[in-house]
N, C-alpha and C positions, 0 to 999 in steps of 0.2 A: 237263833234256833230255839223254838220252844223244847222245853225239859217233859221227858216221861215221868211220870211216876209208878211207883203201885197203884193197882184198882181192887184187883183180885185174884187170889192166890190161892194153890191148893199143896200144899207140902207133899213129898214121896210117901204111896202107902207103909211103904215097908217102913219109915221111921231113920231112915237111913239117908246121910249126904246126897244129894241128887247127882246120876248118874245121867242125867238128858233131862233137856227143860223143850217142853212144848210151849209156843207164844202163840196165844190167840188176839185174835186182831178182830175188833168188833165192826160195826156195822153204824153208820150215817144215823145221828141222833140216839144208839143206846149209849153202853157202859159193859167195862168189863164184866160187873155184875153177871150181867146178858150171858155174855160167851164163857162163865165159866162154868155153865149149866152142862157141857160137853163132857168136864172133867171127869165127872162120878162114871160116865157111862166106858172110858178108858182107862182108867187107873188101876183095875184089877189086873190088868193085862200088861200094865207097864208101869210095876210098883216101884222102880226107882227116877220117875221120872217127877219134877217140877212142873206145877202149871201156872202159869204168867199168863194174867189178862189185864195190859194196862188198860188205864182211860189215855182217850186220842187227848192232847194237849191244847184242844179249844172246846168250849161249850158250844152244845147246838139244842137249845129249848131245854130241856129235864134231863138229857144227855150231854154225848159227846161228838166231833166230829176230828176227821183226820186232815180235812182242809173242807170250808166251803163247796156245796153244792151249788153254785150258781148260774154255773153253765155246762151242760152236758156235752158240750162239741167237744171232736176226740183231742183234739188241741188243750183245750181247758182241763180235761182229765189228765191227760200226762203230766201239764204241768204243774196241777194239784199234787200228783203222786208224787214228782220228782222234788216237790217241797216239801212233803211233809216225810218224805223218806229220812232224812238226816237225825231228825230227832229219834227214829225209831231204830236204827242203828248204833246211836247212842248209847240206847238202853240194852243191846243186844250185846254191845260191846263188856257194859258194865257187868252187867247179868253171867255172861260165861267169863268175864275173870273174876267175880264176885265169887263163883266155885270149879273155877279151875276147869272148865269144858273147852271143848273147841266146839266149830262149826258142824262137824262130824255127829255133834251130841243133839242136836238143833233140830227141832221142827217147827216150820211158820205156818197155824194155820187162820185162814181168813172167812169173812163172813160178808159180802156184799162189799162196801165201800172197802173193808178190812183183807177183803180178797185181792182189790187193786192195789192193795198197800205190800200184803204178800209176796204176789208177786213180783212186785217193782223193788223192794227188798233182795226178795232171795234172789232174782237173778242180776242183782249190781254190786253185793257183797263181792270181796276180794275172793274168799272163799265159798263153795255153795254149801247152804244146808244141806241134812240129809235126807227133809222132804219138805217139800212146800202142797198145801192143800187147799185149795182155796172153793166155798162155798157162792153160791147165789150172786156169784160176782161178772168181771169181766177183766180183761186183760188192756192193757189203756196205755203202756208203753213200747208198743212195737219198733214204731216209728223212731225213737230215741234211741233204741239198744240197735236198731241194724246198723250203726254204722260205731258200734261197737264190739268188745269179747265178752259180750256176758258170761257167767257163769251158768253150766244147764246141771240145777237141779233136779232130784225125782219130779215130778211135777202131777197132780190128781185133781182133774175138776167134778166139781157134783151142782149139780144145779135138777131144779124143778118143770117137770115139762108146760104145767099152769103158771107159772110165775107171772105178776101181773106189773111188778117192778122192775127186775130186769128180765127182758125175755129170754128165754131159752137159745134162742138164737146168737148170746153171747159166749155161749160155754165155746160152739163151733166155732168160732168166728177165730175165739181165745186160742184152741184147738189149734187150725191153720196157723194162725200168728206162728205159735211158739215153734209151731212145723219147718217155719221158713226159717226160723232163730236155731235151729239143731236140736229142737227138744221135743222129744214126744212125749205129749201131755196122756195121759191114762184119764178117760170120761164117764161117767156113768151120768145118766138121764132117769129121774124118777116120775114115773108119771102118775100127771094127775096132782103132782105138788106145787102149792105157790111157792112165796119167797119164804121158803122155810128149809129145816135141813130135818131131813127124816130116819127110821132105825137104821134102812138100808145105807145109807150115807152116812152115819157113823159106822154103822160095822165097816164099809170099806174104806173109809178116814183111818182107824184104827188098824186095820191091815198093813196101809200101803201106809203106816207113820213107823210101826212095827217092821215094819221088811227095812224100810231104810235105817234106820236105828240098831239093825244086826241082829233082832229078834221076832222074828216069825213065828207066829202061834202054830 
């Protein structure tokens, strides 16, 4: 199993022990670099919270990758996820006994490839987080977990209605899935956005991270 490391971190504003650690999960070929550009715009709002963005644990050109993009069939997807989930659990394990959290404290949120990583995480942990968020992504493990008990975490998709990389069509698709899984996913559709994540999709990231974490603005 390949090892996480640190990529990039953002310490609790308040200066204080963290009380919740947000894990950002980047995207096919960046770096956490990338996804810790989220932090600034949530940290005022949730000052005792850690932000954790590692790098995926293989190179992909000037980045990183969470397993091979080789083949897009939904077969090849799962079973990307379902490999490269172990190391990212690893880290999640390390990280809340590193400062004494539980899963309660926890929010996984994703970005594209980092969304399929998300959710194949939060809903195969023993325990679920207390929100899983996942951006510009898709859901790639259906198939695998129905004839399992997943865990059904809060669950928030945001995706763009221009996206030219993964079509919008996958938020629905995602939506349904996790429908038949006993989880209702909460959608917002920004239009006119490509593959990107915009104001409106973080202010409601930041809601629905906040409500499950026991602190609503």
């Amino acid at each position: 199993m390949s090892k996480i490391v640190n990529g990039a971190s953002l310490q609790p504003l308040s200066g204080a022990p963290p009380k919740q650690i947000i894990l950002l999960l980047h995207g096919y070929g960046s770096s956490g670099a990338d996804l810790i550009a989220m932090a600034p715009h949530w940290r005022q709002n949730l000052p005792d919270t850690l932000f954790l963005a590692p790098n995926a644990p293989q190179r992909a050109g000037s980045g990183y990758q969470w397993w091979p993009l080789q083949s897009f069939t939904p077969h090849a997807l799962a079973a990307g996820t379902a490999l490269a989930a172990p190391a990212i659990d690893a880290f999640i394990d390390r990280k809340l006994g590193q400062y004494g959290l539980s899963e309660a404290d926890m929010a996984i949120v994703g970005f594209s490839q980092g969304t399929m990583m998300a959710l194949q995480v939060g809903l195969t942990r023993r325990t679920a987080p207390a929100a899983v968020v996942g951006y510009s992504g898709m859901f790639v493990g259906a198939a695998g977990l129905a004839h399992q008990n997943p865990t059904k975490p809060p669950v928030l998709l945001v995706h763009g209605s221009a996206d030219p990389v993964i079509p919008v069509a996958a938020l629905h698709a995602a939506k349904a899935d996790l429908h038949k899984l006993g989880i209702k996913a909460a959608t917002h559709v920004s239009a006119g956005l490509g593959h990107s994540v915009d104001v409106a999709g973080l202010r409601l990231g930041l809601d629905f991270i906040a409500k499950g974490f026991g602190a609503e603005r």
